[in-house]
N, C-alpha and C positions, 0 to 999 in steps of 0.2 A: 479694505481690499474688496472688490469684486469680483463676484463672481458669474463665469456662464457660462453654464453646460451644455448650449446648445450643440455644441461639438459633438459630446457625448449623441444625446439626442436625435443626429443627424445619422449618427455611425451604429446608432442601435443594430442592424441587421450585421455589421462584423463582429461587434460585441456579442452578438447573438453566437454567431456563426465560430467565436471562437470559444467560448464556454460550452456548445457543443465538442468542440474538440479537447478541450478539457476534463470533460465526465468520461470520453473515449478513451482517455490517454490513463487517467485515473481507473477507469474500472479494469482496463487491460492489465495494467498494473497489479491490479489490489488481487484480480484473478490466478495471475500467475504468481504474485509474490506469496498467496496462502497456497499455494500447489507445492511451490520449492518450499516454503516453510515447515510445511507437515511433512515431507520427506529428509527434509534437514531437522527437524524436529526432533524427530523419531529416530535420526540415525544417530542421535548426539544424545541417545538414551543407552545407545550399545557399546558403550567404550571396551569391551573384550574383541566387537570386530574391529581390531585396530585398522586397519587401512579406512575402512569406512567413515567409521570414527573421526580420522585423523584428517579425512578431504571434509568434513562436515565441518569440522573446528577453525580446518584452515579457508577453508571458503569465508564462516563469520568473522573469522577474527580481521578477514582483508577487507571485506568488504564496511563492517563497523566502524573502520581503524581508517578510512577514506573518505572525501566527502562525495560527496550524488553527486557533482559538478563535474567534475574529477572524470569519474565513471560514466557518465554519461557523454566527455569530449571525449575517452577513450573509444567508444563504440562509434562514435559518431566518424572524430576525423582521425582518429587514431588507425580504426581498421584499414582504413584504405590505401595505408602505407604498406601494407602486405596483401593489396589487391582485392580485399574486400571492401565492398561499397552497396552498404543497406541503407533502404529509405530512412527517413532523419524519423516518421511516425513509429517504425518498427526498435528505430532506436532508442525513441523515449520509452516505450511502453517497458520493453527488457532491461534495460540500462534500472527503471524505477522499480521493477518487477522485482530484480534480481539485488537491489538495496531494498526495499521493503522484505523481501523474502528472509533474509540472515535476520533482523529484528522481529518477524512470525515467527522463526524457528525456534528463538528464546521465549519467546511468548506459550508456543506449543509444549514445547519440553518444560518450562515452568507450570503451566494448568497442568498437566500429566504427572508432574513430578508431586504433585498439590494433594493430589486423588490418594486415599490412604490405601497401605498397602494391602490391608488384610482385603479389600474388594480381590485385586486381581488373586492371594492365596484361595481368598475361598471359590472363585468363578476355577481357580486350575485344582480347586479341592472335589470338584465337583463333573473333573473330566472335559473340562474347557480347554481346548488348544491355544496357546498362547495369543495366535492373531484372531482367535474370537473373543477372547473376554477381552482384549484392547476395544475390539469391532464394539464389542453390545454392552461388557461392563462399565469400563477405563475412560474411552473416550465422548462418549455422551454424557459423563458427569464433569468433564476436562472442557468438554466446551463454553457449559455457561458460564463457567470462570475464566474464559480467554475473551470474553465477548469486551468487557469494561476497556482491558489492554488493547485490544484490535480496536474496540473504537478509535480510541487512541493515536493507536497507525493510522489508520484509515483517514484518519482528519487532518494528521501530520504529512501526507503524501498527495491529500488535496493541495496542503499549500507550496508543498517544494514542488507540482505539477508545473508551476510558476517558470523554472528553472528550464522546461522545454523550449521553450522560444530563442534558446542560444545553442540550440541545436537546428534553426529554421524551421520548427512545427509551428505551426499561425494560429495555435491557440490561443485562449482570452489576454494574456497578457501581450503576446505579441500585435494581435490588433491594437489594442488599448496604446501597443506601442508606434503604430502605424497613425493614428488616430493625430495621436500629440503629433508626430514630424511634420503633420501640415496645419493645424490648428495653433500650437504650442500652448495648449492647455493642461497644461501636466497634472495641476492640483485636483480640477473637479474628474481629468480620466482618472485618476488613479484613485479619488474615492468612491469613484463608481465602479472602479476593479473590485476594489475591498470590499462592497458593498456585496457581490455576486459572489466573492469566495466565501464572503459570513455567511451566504445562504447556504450555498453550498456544506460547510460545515457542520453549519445547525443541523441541516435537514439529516445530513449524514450520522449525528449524536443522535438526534431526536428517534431515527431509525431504526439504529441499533439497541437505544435502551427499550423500545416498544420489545427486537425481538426478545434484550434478555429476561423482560418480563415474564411476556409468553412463554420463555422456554422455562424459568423456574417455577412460571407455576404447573405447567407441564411437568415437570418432576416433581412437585409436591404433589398434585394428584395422584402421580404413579405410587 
């Protein structure tokens, strides 16, 4: 078989242009999805406030229990059958935002749950209000242990990022997909797709174990 990529090669500036839109759509994502996670997190540690509790559980269990695809045509062309109509960029970021978020939530309430208890006894032994020894004791030791898991995510939502392009955002696969309809190079676009999410990945791993080192050794000194 032969090969040529010149296709590739020629289209470099929309390959470009859409792995930029890529890292956009992912980091919106990854932003908002650790925002709802530590508040879904945290509420799915209070099961006395039931109501709370109960919209926390039932938020992860729907969203878990569903694929990103799914979710994601919902917002897109689903809304618009009740008059709403949001751009297709604002619907991938939330649509990815709000599925990575239920998977941080367990991730957060697991490192929290992890943290032994007598920390938070003695920081409230000691006349610590509850949301401070969480603040200064609980969760600065909860975090270096969610870093490994969020890597995790965070490298798992690089590649279902992929999944935007069928909501019309012109992200890296989308060009790649643009590319092939006039070339009909499918094999070398698409190892050249692959080639730009491995980076993407790694870099993203490579990253985050740099921070978790810093940050444990940072609490070994302390």
């Amino acid at each position: 078989m032969d090969f040529d990529f010149s296709p590739v090669f020629a289209g470099w500036r929309e390959l470009a242009h859409g792995t930029l839109i890529t890292i956009e759509v992912t980091v919106g994502a990854i932003v908002l999805g650790c925002a709802i996670g530590l508040l879904v997190g945290l509420a799915r540690l209070e099961p006395k406030r039931r109501a709370v509790y109960g919209l926390a559980t039932a938020y992860v269990s729907f969203i878990r229990g569903t694929p990103l695809l799914v979710q994601l045509f919902i917002w897109f062309f689903g809304l618009p059958h009740f008059g709403i109509n949001l751009p297709a960029f604002f619907c991938g970021v939330v649509g990815m935002g709000m599925y990575s978020g239920a998977y941080v939530s367990e991730i957060v309430r697991g490192a929290i749950q992890s943290v032994d208890r007598g920390q938070m006894e003695a920081a409230r032994s000691l006349g610590m209000p509850y949301g401070m020894a969480m603040r200064h004791i609980v969760v600065p030791q909860a975090v270096i242990r969610m870093i490994p898991p969020l890597g995790n995510e965070f490298i798992a939502l690089i590649k279902n990022s992929s999944l935007v392009s069928l909501v019309t955002i012109t992200d890296l696969m989308h060009e790649g997909q643009k590319i092939i309809s006039v070339s009909y190079r499918s094999l070398e676009v698409y190892l050249a797709i692959a080639l730009v999410y491995f980076a993407l990945t790694n870099l993203t791993g490579f990253t985050l174990r740099l921070a978790e080192r810093r940050l444990s050794a940072g609490g070994a000194v302390q």
